[in-house]
C-alpha positions in Angstrom: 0.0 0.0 0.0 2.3 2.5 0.6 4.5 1.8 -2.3 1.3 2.4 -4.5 1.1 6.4 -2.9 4.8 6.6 -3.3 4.3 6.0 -7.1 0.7 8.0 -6.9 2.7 10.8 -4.8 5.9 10.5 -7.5 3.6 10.4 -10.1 1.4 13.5 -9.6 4.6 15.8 -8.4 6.3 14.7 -12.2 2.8 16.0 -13.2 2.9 19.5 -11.2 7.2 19.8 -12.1 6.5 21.0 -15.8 4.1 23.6 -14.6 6.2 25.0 -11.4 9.0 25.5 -14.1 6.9 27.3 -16.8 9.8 28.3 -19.2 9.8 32.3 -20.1 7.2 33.1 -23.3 9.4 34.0 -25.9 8.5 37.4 -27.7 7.9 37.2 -31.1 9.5 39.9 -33.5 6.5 41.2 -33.6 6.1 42.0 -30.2 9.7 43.4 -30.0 8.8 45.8 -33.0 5.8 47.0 -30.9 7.4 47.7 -28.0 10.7 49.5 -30.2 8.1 51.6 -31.5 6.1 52.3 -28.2 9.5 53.4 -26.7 9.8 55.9 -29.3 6.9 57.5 -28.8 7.6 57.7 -25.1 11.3 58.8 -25.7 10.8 62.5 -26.4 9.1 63.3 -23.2 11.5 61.4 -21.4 14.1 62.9 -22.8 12.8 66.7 -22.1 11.8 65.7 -18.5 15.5 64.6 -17.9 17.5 67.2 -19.3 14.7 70.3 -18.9 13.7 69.3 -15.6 15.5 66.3 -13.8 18.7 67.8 -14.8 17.8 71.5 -13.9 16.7 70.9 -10.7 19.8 68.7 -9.6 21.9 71.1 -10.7 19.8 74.3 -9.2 20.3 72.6 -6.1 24.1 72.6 -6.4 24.0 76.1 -7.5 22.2 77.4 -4.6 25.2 76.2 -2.1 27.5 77.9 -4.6 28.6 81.5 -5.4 28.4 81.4 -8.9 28.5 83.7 -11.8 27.6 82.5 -14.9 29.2 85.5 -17.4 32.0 85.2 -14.8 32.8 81.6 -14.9 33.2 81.9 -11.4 32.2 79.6 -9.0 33.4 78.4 -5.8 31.9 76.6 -2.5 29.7 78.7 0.0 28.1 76.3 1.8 24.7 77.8 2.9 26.1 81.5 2.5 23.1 82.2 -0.1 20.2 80.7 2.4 21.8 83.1 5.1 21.8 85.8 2.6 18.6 85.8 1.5 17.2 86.3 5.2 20.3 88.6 6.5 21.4 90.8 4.0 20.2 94.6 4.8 20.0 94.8 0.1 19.0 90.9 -0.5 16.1 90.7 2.6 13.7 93.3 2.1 13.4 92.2 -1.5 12.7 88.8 -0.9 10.1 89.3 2.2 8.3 92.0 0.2 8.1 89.8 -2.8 6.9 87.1 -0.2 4.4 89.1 1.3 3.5 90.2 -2.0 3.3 86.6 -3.6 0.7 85.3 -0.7 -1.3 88.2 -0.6 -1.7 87.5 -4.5 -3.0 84.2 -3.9 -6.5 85.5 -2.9 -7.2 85.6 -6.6 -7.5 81.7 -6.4 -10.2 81.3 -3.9 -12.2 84.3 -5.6 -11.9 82.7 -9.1 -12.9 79.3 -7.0 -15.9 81.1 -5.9 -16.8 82.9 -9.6 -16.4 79.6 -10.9 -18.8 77.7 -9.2 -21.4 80.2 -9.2 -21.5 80.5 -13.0 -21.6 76.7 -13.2 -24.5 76.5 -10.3 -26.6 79.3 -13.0 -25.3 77.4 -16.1 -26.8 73.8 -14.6 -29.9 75.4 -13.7 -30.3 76.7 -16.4 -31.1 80.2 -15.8 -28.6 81.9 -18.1 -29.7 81.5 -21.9 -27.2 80.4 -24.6 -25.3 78.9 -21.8 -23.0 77.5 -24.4 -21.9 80.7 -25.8 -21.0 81.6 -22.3 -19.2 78.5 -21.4 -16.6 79.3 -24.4 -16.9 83.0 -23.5 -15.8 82.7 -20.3 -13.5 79.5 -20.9 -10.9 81.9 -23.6 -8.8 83.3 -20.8 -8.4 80.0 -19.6 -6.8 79.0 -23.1 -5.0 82.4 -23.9 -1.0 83.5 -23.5 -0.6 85.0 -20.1 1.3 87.9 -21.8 -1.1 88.9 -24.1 -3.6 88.6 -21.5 -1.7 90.8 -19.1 -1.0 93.5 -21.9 -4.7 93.5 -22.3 -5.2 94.1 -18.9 -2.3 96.5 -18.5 -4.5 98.7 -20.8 -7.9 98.3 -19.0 -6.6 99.7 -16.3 -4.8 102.6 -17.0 -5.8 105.8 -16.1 -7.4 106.6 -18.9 -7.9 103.2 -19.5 -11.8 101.3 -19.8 -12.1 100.4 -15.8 -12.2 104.1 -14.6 -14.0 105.0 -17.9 -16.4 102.6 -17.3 -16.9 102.9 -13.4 -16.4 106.9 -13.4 -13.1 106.6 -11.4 -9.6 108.0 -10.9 -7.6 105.6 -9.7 -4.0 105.4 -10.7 -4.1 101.3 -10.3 -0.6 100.5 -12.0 1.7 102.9 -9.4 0.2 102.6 -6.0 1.1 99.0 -4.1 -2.2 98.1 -2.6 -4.3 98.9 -6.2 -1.6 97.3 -7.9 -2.6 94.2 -6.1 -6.1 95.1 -6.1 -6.0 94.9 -10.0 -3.4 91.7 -10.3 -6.2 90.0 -7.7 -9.2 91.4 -10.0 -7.9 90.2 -13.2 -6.5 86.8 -11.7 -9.7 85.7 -10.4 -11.7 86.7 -13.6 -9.2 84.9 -15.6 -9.1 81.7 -13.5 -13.0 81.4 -13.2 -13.6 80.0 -16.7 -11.5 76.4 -15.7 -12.9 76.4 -12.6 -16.8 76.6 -14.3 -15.7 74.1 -16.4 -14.7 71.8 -14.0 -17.5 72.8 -11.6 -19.8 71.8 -14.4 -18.6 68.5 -14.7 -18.4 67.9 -11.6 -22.0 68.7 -11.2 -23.3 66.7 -13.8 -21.6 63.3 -12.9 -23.9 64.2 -9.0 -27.0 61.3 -9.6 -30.2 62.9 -10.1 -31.8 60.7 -7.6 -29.9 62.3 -4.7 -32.0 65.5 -6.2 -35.5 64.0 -6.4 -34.8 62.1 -2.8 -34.3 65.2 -1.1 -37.2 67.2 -3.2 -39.5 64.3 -1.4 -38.3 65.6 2.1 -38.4 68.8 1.4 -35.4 70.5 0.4 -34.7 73.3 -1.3 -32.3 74.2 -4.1 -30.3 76.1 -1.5 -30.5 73.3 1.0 -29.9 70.7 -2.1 -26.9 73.0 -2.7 -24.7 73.3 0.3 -25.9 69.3 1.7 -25.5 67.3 -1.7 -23.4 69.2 -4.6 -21.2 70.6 -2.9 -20.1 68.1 -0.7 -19.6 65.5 -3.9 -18.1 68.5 -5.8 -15.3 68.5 -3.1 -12.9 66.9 -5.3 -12.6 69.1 -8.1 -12.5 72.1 -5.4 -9.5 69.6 -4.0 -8.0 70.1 -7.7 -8.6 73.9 -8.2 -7.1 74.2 -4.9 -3.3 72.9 -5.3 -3.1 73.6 -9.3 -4.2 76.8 -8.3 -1.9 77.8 -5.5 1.3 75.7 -7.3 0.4 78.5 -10.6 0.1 81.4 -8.2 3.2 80.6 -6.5 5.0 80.6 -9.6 3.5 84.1 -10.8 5.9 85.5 -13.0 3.8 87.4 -16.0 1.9 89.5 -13.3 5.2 91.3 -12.4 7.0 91.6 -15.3 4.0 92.7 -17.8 1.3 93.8 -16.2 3.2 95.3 -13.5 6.0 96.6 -15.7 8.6 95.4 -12.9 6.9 98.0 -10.2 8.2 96.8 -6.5 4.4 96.9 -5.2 3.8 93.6 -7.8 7.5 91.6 -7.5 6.7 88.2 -6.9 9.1 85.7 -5.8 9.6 83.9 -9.0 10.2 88.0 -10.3 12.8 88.2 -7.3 14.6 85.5 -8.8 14.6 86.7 -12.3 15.9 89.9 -10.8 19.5 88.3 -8.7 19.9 85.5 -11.6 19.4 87.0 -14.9 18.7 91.0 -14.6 22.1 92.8 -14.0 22.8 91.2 -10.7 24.2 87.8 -12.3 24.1 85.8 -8.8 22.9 82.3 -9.9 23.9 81.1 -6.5 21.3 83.0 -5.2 18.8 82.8 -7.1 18.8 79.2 -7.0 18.7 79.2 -3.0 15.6 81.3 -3.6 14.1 78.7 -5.9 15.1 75.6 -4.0 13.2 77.7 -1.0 10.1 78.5 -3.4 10.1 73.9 -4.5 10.5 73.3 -0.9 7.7 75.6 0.1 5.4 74.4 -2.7 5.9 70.8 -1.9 5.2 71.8 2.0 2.0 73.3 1.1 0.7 70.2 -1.2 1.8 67.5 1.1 -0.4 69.6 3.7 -3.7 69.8 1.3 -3.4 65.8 0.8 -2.7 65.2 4.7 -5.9 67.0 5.0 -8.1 66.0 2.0 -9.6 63.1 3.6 -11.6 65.2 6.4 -13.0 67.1 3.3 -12.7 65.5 -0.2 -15.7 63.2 -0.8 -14.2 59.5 -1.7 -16.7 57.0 -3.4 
């Protein structure tokens, strides 16, 4: 008996030997030209993410711990001479807290366009605003135009002579003083930014099941109750999205200072500040990168804050 299960045993592991050592499935030449070709197409943006940005930030970094000169051809070790800099130096400090200041009081433009946004897609999907698709394009352009020739545009509008005082019967001189110069940047930022975020809104609320709509109806909700308790809970994540693409763009501002602004100190941003000690006149790469590697670590601080938080808030299905 128990050499017939030895053999039964023997017999059924020769049978389960072939399958445990499946030999690799050899790819045919086919399959080897199809995945040449789909490397190919994936090469080029490879390629430009490694040299345009892998490479520039690795070597920003370096930079920023250097005191380097690029017309020059100077550089030498400083160790974190440029970090100290930028938060000692009587010349390098007021710069970079007022374009600070400046850069995060700028950012109200992102909420506000937030705000516009949803409003014009809560009209739009109740369709109280005729030829809503005229509007939807209308309002969408900005979204889709260069940031320079909107800016010029705007630079225009409000000049002193320029359509917002005609328009409004004012005198304001909005491109010298720092507060209206901010005033307009936040104005023009949140009308330009609203388009996307109606867009988006509008998606959002059409993917919300009209059931949730007719349940509540039934127990007697409102469009204003139906509003705050249903869409815009279940909107949350596109709100989530608006949020960090829109505070990572402000950040990064750069076209507000040097267009619209025409380089006036009441509008320098921190990506302007940078342009200003790297490239304009000053020639300091060293410092300009410490400045950047300060603005990437700050950016990433503030998104890795908005995820570590999104779960309280951000609807999940």
């Amino acid at each position: 008996m128990e050499s017939v299960d030895m053999n039964v045993t023997g017999s059924a592991a020769e049978g389960l030997a072939p399958s445990a050592g499946n030999p690799k499935k050899r790819v045919s030449k086919t399959e080897r030209r199809e995945h040449l070709v789909a490397f190919l197409f994936i090469l080029p943006p490879i390629a430009g993410f490694l040299i345009f940005t892998a490479l520039s930030v690795i070597f920003t970094v370096v930079y920023s711990f250097q005191d380097y000169n690029s017309l020059s051809n100077v550089s030498t070790f400083a160790g974190f001479e440029n970090y100290i800099e930028l938060f000692t130096s009587p010349t390098r400090w007021p710069l970079f807290r007022k374009a600070v200041v400046n850069t995060i009081v700028m950012l109200l433009s992102v909420p506000f366009g937030m705000i516009l946004g949803l409003a014009l897609a809560g009209l739009l999907r109740l369709g109280e605003i005729k030829g809503s698709k005229f509007f939807q394009v209308l309002y969408y352009i900005p979204s889709v135009s260069s940031a320079v020739a909107l800016n010029i545009v705007w630079n225009y509008i409000f000049r002193s002579n320029g359509l917002f005082n005609t328009i409004f019967g004012l005198d304001v001189v909005w491109l010298d003083g720092s507060a209206t110069l901010k005033a307009a940047i936040i104005f023009k930022n949140s009308l330009n930014s609203m388009g996307s975020a109606m867009i988006l809104y509008l998606a959002g609320m059409l993917n919300v099941s009209p059931e949730l709509y007719e349940a509540s109806s039934l127990d007697g909700a409102g469009k204003l109750r139906q509003f705050f308790s249903i869409t815009l809970p279940l909107i949350s994540p596109v709100t989530f999205y608006l949020l960090i693409t829109g505070l990572i763009g402000g950040l990064q501002s750069y076209a507000d200072s040097q267009v619209f602004a025409g380089g006036n100190s009441g509008a320098t941003t921190v990506v302007y500040f940078i342009w200003q000690q790297g490239i304009q006149g000053n020639n300091n790469q060293g410092l300009a990168s410490a400045a950047s590697v300060l603005l990437a670590v700050f950016i990433m601080l503030i998104t890795l804050v908005q995820f570590k938080f999104s779960n309280k808030w951000v609807y999940e299905e």
